[in-house]
Structures are given as C-alpha cells and as structure tokens.
N, C-alpha and C positions, 0 to 999 in steps of 0.2 A: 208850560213848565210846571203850575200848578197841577194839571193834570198828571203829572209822571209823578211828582212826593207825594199825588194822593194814592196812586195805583205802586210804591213802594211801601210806602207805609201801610197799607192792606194788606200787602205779599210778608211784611215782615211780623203783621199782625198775626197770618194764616201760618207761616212757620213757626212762632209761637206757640201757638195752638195745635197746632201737629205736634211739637217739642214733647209739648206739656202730655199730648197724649199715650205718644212713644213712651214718654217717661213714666208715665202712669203702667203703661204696660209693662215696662220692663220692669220695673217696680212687682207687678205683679209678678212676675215670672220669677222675680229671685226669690222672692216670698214664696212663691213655689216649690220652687228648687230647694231653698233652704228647710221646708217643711218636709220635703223629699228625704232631705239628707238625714235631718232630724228622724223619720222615719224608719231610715234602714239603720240607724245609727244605734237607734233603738234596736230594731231585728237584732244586730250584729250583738247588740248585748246579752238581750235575749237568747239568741242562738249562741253563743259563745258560754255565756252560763249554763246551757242544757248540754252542749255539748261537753264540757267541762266537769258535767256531772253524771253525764255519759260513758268520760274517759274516764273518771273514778267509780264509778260503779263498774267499767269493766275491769280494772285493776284488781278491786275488789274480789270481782268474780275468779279473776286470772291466779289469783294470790289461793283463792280456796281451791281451786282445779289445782295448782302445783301441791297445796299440801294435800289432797286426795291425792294424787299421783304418789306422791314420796311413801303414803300410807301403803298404798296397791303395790309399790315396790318393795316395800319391806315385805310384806305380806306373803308377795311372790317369792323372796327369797328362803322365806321362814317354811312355805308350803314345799321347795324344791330341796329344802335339807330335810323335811321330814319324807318327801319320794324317797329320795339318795338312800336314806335313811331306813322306810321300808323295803325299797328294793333289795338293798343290799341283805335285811335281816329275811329277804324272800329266799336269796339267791343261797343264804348261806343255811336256809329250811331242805331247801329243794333241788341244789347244786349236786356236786362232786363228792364224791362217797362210794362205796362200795363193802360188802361184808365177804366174808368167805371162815372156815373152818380148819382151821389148825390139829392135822389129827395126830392125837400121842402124846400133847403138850399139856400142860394147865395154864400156860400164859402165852401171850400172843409177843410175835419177835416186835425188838424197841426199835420200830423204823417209820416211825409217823404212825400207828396201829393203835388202837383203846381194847380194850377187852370188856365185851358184851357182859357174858359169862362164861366160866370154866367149868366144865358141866363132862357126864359119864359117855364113850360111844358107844352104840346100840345096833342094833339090828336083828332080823329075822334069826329061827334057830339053824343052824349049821348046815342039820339034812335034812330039812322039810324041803318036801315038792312043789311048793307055791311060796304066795307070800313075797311081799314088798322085798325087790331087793338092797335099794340103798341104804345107806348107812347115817343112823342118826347123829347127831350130839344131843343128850337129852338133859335140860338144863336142873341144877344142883336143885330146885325150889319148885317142886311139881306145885299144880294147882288142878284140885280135879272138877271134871264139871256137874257129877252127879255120885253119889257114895252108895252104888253100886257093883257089883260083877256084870261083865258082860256075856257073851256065848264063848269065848274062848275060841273062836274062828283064828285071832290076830293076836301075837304077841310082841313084843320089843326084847330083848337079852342083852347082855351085856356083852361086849368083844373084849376076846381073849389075845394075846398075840399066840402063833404058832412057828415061827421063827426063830430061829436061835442068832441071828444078826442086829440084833437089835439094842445092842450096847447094853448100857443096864438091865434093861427091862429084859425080865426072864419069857421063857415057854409058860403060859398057862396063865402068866397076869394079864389083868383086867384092863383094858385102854382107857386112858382119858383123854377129852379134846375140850381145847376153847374154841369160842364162838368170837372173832374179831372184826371190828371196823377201821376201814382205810380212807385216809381223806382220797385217795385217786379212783378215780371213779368204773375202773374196768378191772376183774381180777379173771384171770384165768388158771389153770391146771394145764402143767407144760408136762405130759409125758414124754419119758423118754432122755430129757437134758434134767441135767440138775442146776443149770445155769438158764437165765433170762437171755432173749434176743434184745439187741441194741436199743435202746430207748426206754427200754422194762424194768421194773424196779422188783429185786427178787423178795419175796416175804416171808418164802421158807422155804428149803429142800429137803429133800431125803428119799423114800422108796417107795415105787408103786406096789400098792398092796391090793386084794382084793380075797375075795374068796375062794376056795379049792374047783380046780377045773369040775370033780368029781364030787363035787356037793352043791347045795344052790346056788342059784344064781343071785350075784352081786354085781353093784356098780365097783368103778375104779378110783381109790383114793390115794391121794399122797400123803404117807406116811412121815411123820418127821426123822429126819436124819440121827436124833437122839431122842427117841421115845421115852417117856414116864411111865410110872406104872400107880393103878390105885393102890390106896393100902387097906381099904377095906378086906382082898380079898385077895389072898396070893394062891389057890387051892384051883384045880382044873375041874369047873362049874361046867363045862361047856358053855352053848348060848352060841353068840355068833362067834367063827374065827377068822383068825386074820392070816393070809400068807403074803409073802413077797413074789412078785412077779416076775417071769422070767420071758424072752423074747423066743418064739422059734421061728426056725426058717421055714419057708413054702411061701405060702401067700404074702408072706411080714419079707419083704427082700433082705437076702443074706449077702455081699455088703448092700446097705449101711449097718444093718443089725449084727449082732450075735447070736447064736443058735446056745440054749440054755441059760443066758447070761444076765443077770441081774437086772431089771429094768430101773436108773433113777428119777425122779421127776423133782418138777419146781413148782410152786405158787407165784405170778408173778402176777404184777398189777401194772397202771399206765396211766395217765389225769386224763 
C-alpha cells in the first residue's frame, strides 16, 4: 500500500513537471505570437502610412494631370477657332469669285457685282491685216513700264460704235467698258439669248457685236443693251469699230436662227 502513494505521488510529481513545462512552453509561444502580432502590427502601420502617402501623393498627382488637361483643352479650343477662323479667311482669299467685262457701260449692274474699274474699250485698227484681235478694256490709270516709243509694229485704239441701234449712244462715239467682279464663281457669254438658262443668274444683256466681216479679224462681244458713250470724244477718229451681228443661214441652221436678223446675247454667271 505504501508502495502505490509512493509510485502516485511520483506520477503526480512528473505531471507537475510536465505541467510546468507545457506551461513554460506555451508561455513561450504566446510571447511569440504576441511579438508576431506586435510585429505586423507595426508593418500594417507602417504600410498603411506609406500607403496613405501613396494615395496622397497620387491625388496630388491626379489633381495636376486634371488641371493640365483642362489647360490642353482650353488650348485646343482656342487653336480650333483660330483653324475655323483661318480657314475660313482662306476660303474667303481663294473661294467663289469670278470677273468678266461689261461692254458700253461705265458701271457694273447692282446684282451682287463690285466694280474693279471703268476704264476705255480698245482694240486693234479697223483694216489692218494682222494684229491681236480681241477687245480690250483699258483701265482709266495707265502705268508705263519704261518712258520710251516702241517700233510701232502694235497698237491699241479706241472703239467706236458703227451702229445706229444703240440707244443713246450715237455712230462715231467712243465705247466705254467696266471691268467687274462677281462673288459666283463661273461667268459665261451666252450668244444668241438674251436671257440665262435655269439656274443662271443674268449680269447683263444686249447685242452681239464684233467687227465688220470685211475688215479684221475680231473676237465676239456682248454689247450692253444701253450703251454709253465717252465724252471725251464724239468725232469719227476711226481706231477700232464696232458692228452688231447678224445670224445667216447655211452652216448656222435656219429654224432655229434667222437669216439677217439681229443676234442678242447675255453675261450670265452661276456659284
């Protein structure tokens, strides 16, 4: 019997001491653990304050990227009304326009039209053999390039009218013509109508004129419907003349035309 409380009391002595040792361990292990915790506890501060100055410094960052942005868009708006702005001062350089000659007038008809200038019309002498045949308008304000003569090969004259249909303007006077500008950008010479085709905008009518079959050769102009006259000079100078034109039959088909009959024409223009 003695022998069993001594061999208890051993067994409760050695769990003791186990106890004690356990508990020494665990002991240890939470001291561990707790210094663990301690540990990340810290990181997490750590990391949480860098991170934090992380997120503030990208704010930072983000706040000056939005006000560069706002800048670049102003900027771009500011660069697209100045495009707008010279395109359109391109457009309105290099766009829609058109000039053409007004013969017999001193001003150009009020139909959207400017008037360049109102200057004398010219041309080669009446019966010379050669020599340019269109018709000038020669503007009021010569400027010469050298204050010389030259060989007298080329001359310029003044056009006379030789027609007696011509309203005011007599036999023997002098022609005037302006020089005009159209904002639409296509003008043509309609022989023949004295009215425009559908869509055309008319700038002037009146009578094909040109020079005499049996004198030199000229081009075909449209005379205005009520020609002027200079007043420099009402006296028959000769120089270049003018007739009205008439239609004959053969090659020119007789209908639609008339065989002697007055030929009208139009200036018409179109955007």
């Amino acid at each position: 019997m003695k022998l069993k409380v001594s061999e208890l009391n051993a067994n409760i002595a050695k769990q003791q001491n186990d106890f004690v040792i356990q508990n020494a361990t665990l002991e240890t292990k939470i001291a561990y653990l707790l210094s663990t915790v301690q540990d990340l506890t810290t990181k997490y501060i750590l990391l949480n304050a860098t991170h934090s100055s992380e997120v503030s410094q990208l704010k930072t960052r983000l706040t000056e990227l939005s006000a560069k942005d706002n800048h670049l868009e102003t900027t771009v708006a500011a660069l697209q009304i100045q495009t707008t702005s010279v395109t359109g001062h391109t457009q309105n350089q290099t766009s829609t326009g058109s000039t053409y000659v007004r013969w017999g007038r001193k001003t150009c008809p009020g139909n959207g039209t400017s008037l360049v200038y109102s200057g004398f019309a010219g041309g080669s002498y009446y019966s010379g053999s050669g020599g340019p045949a269109d018709f000038l308008c020669m503007p009021p304000d010569p400027i010469y390039e050298v204050n010389a003569s030259t060989d007298g090969n080329a001359y310029v004259y003044g056009v006379e009218y030789q027609s007696t249909v011509y309203g005011s303007a007599r036999v023997d006077d002098d022609m005037p013509c302006s020089f005009c500008k159209t904002s639409r950008s296509t003008v043509i010479m309609l022989p023949g109508r004295n009215r425009c085709h559908a869509g055309w905008t008319l700038e002037y009518h009146g009578w094909l004129a040109g020079g005499a079959s049996s004198q030199a050769s000229s081009e075909y102009i449209c005379l205005d419907k009520q020609p002027e006259a200079l007043q420099h000079s009402v006296t028959n100078e000769e120089g270049r003349l003018l007739y009205l034109v008439s239609s004959q039959c053969g090659s020119l088909p007789c209908t639609p035309y008339k065989g002697g009959q007055t030929l009208s024409c139009a200036v018409c223009s179109i955007e």
